[in-house]
C-alpha positions as CSV (number, residue, x, y, z in Angstrom):
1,X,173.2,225.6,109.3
2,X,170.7,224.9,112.1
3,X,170.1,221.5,113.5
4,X,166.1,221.2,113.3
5,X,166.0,217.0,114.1
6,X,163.5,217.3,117.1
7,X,164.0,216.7,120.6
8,X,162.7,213.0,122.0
9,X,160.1,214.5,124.1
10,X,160.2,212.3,127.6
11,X,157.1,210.2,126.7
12,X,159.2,208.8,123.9
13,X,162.6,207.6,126.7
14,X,161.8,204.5,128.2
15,X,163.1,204.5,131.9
16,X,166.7,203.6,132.6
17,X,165.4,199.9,134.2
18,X,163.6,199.1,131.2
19,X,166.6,199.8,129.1
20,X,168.7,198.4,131.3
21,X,166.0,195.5,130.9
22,X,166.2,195.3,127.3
23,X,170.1,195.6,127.1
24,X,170.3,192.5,129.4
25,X,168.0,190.7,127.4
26,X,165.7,189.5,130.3
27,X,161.9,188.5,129.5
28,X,159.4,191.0,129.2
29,X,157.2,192.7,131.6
30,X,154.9,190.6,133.9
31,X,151.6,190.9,132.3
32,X,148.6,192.6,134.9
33,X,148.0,191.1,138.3
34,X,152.2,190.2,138.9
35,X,151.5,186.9,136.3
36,X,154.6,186.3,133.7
37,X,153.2,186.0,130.1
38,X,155.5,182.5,128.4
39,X,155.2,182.5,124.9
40,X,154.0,179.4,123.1
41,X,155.2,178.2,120.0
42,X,152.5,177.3,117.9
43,X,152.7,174.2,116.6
44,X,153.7,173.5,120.8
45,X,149.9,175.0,121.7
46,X,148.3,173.4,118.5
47,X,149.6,169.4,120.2
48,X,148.6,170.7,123.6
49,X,145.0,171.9,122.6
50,X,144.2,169.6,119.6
51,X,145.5,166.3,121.8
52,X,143.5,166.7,124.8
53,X,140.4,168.2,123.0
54,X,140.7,164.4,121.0
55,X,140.9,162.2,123.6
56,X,137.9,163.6,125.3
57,X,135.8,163.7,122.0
58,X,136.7,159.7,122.1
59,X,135.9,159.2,125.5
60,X,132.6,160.8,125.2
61,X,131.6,159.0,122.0
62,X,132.5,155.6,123.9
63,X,130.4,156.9,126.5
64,X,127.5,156.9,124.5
65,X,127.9,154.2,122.3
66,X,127.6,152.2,125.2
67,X,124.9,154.0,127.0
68,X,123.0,153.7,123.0
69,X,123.9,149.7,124.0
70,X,123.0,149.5,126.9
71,X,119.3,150.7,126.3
72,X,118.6,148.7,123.0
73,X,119.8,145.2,124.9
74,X,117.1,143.3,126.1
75,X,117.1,142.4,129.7
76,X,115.5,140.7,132.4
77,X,115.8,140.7,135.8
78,X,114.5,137.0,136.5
79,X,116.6,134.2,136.7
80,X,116.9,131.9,133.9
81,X,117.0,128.5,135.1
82,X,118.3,125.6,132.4
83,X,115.7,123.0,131.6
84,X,117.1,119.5,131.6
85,X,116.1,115.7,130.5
86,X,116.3,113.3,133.4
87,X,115.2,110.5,131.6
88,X,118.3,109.3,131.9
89,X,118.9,109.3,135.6
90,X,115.5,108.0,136.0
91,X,116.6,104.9,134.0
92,X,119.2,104.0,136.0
93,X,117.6,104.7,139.4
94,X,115.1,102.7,138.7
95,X,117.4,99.9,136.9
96,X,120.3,99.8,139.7
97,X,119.2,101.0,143.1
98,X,118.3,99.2,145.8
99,X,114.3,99.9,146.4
100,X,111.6,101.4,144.3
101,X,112.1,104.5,142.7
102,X,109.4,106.8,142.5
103,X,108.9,109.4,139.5
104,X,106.5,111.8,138.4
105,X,104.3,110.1,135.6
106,X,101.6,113.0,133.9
107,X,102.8,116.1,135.1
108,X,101.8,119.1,132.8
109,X,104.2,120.9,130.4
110,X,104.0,123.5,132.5
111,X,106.4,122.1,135.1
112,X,110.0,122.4,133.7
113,X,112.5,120.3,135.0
114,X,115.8,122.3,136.0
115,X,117.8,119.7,138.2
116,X,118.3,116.0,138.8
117,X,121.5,114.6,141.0
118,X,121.8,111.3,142.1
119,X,124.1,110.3,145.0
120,X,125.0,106.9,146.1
121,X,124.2,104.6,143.3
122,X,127.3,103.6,143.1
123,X,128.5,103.2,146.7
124,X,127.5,101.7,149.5
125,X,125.5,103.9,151.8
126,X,122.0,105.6,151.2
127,X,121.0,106.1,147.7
128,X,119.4,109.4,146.9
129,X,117.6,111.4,143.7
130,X,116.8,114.9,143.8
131,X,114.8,115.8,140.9
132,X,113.9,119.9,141.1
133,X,111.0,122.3,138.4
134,X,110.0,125.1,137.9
135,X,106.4,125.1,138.7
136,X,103.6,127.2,136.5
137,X,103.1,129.9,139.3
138,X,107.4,130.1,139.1
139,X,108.1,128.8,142.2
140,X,110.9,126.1,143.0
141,X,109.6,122.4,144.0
142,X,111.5,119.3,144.2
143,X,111.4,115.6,145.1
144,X,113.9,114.0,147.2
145,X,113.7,110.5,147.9
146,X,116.2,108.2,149.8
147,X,116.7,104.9,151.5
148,X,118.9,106.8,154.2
149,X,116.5,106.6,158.0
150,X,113.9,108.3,157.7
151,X,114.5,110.4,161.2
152,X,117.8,111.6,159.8
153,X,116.8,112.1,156.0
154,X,113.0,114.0,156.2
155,X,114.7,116.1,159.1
156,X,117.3,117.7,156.8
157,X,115.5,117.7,153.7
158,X,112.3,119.6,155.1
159,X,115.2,121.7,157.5
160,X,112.2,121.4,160.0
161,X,112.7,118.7,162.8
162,X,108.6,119.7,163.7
163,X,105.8,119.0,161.3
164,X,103.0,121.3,161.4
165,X,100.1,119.2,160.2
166,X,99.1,116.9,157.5
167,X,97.7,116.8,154.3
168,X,95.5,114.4,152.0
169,X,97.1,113.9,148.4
170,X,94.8,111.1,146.4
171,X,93.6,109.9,149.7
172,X,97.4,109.6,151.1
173,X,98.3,111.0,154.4
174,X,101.1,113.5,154.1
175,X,103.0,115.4,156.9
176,X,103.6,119.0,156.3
177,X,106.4,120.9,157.5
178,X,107.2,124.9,157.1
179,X,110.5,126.7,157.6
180,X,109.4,130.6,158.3
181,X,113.3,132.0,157.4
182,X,113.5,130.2,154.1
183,X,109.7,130.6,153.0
184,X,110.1,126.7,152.4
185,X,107.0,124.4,152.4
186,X,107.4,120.4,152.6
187,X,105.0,117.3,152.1
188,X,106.5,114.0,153.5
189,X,106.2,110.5,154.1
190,X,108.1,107.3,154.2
191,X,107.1,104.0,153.0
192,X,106.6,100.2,154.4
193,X,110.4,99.7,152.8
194,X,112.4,102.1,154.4
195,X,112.3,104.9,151.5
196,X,111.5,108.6,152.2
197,X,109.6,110.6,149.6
198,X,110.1,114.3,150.5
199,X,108.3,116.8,148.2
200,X,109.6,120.6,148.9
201,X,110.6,123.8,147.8
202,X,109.3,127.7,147.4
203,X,105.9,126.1,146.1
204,X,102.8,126.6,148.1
205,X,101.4,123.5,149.1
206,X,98.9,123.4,146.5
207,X,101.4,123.1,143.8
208,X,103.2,120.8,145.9
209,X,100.2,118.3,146.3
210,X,100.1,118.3,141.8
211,X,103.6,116.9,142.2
212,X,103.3,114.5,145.1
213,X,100.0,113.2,143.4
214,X,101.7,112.3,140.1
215,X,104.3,110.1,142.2
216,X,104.1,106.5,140.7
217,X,107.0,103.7,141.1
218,X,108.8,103.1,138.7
219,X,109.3,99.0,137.6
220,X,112.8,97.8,137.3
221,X,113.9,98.7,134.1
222,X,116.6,96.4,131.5
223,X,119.7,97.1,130.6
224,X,118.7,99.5,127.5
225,X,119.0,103.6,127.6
226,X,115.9,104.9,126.7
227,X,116.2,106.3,123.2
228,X,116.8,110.1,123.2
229,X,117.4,110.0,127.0
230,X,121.2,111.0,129.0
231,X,123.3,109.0,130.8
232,X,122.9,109.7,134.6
233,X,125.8,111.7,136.4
């Protein structure tokens, strides 16, 4: 009986390395270009994939949740200064120090007060009261008065040791000062008892002469807060 089972042509016999290959066991073939091809399991490639792909789906959403923030917050870029009461300090300069206060009396709503310190009252050197607004054109003025000398005190409060002129407010003489490098304008003058009214700031002088006009002393006052007012710090 004749054997027709047909010949493995030699297409079909893999070369004696790759059998010897196979036999061994060792990985397969390096895919094109000399790289190795490593097998991933799937639920290994599903962690890898689905796990970074996450976390920068989350990140992005962050992103523009607060970009969507950012642009639906009001903002401004102009400093908000607090207003205060200083009807309360005002009391008690006028109650417990040791010359004549001065206030303003009549100034328009329009000037906000945003600071008052006192300094001295209860010592014994110079007594002082800095009481600063915010004027209607939004610039910064302020009254300093003190019974420290006058050479010493208008010097560092106008940070000008040279006037520049003089200025009528209500028919009152007024020395002006200006400091170029901090854009600071100042009206002085100090009274027959020793006490130095200094009126300076950012203001032009203008606006500086509306607060040095409404100036009025201030008669001693009793022992009673002023309803509604706050104690002085």
């Amino acid at each position: 009986m004749t054997d027709k089972t047909p010949s493995p042509s030699p297409e079909d016999t893999p070369p004696p390395a790759e059998q010897e290959g196979k036999a061994a066991g060792e990985p397969p073939a390096a895919a094109a270009g000399g790289r190795p091809t490593v097998e991933v399991a799937p639920g290994v490639y599903k962690r890898l994939t689905t796990g970074l792909g996450g976390f920068t789906l989350a990140m992005a959403a962050c992103l523009v949740l607060v970009g969507v923030i950012y642009l639906i917050t009001p903002r401004s870029d102009k400093e908000v200064l607090p207003t205060v009461d200083y009807s309360g300090q005002q009391w008690a300069m006028a109650t417990d120090a040791p010359y004549t206060v001065w206030a303003p009396v009549g100034l328009p709503p329009t000037w906000r007060p945003t600071s008052s310190r006192i300094n001295g009252l209860n010592g014994k050197g110079p007594v002082a009261w800095h009481l600063g607004f915010m004027t209607p054109g939004r610039h910064y003025a302020a009254l300093e008065q003190s019974n420290e000398k006058a050479s010493q005190y208008v010097h560092r409060m106008t940070n000008n040791k040279k006037p520049n002129g003089s200025m009528q407010v209500n028919g009152i003489t007024w020395t002006t000062y200006y400091r170029k490098d901090k854009k600071a304008n100042s009206l002085a003058r100090t009274l027959p008892d020793g006490v130095s009214l200094v009126v300076t700031g950012t203001a032009p002088y203008e606006e500086l002469a509306v607060l040095a006009a409404a100036l009025k002393p201030q008669p001693k006052q009793g022992t009673k807060l002023p309803a509604g007012s706050t104690p002085a710090s």
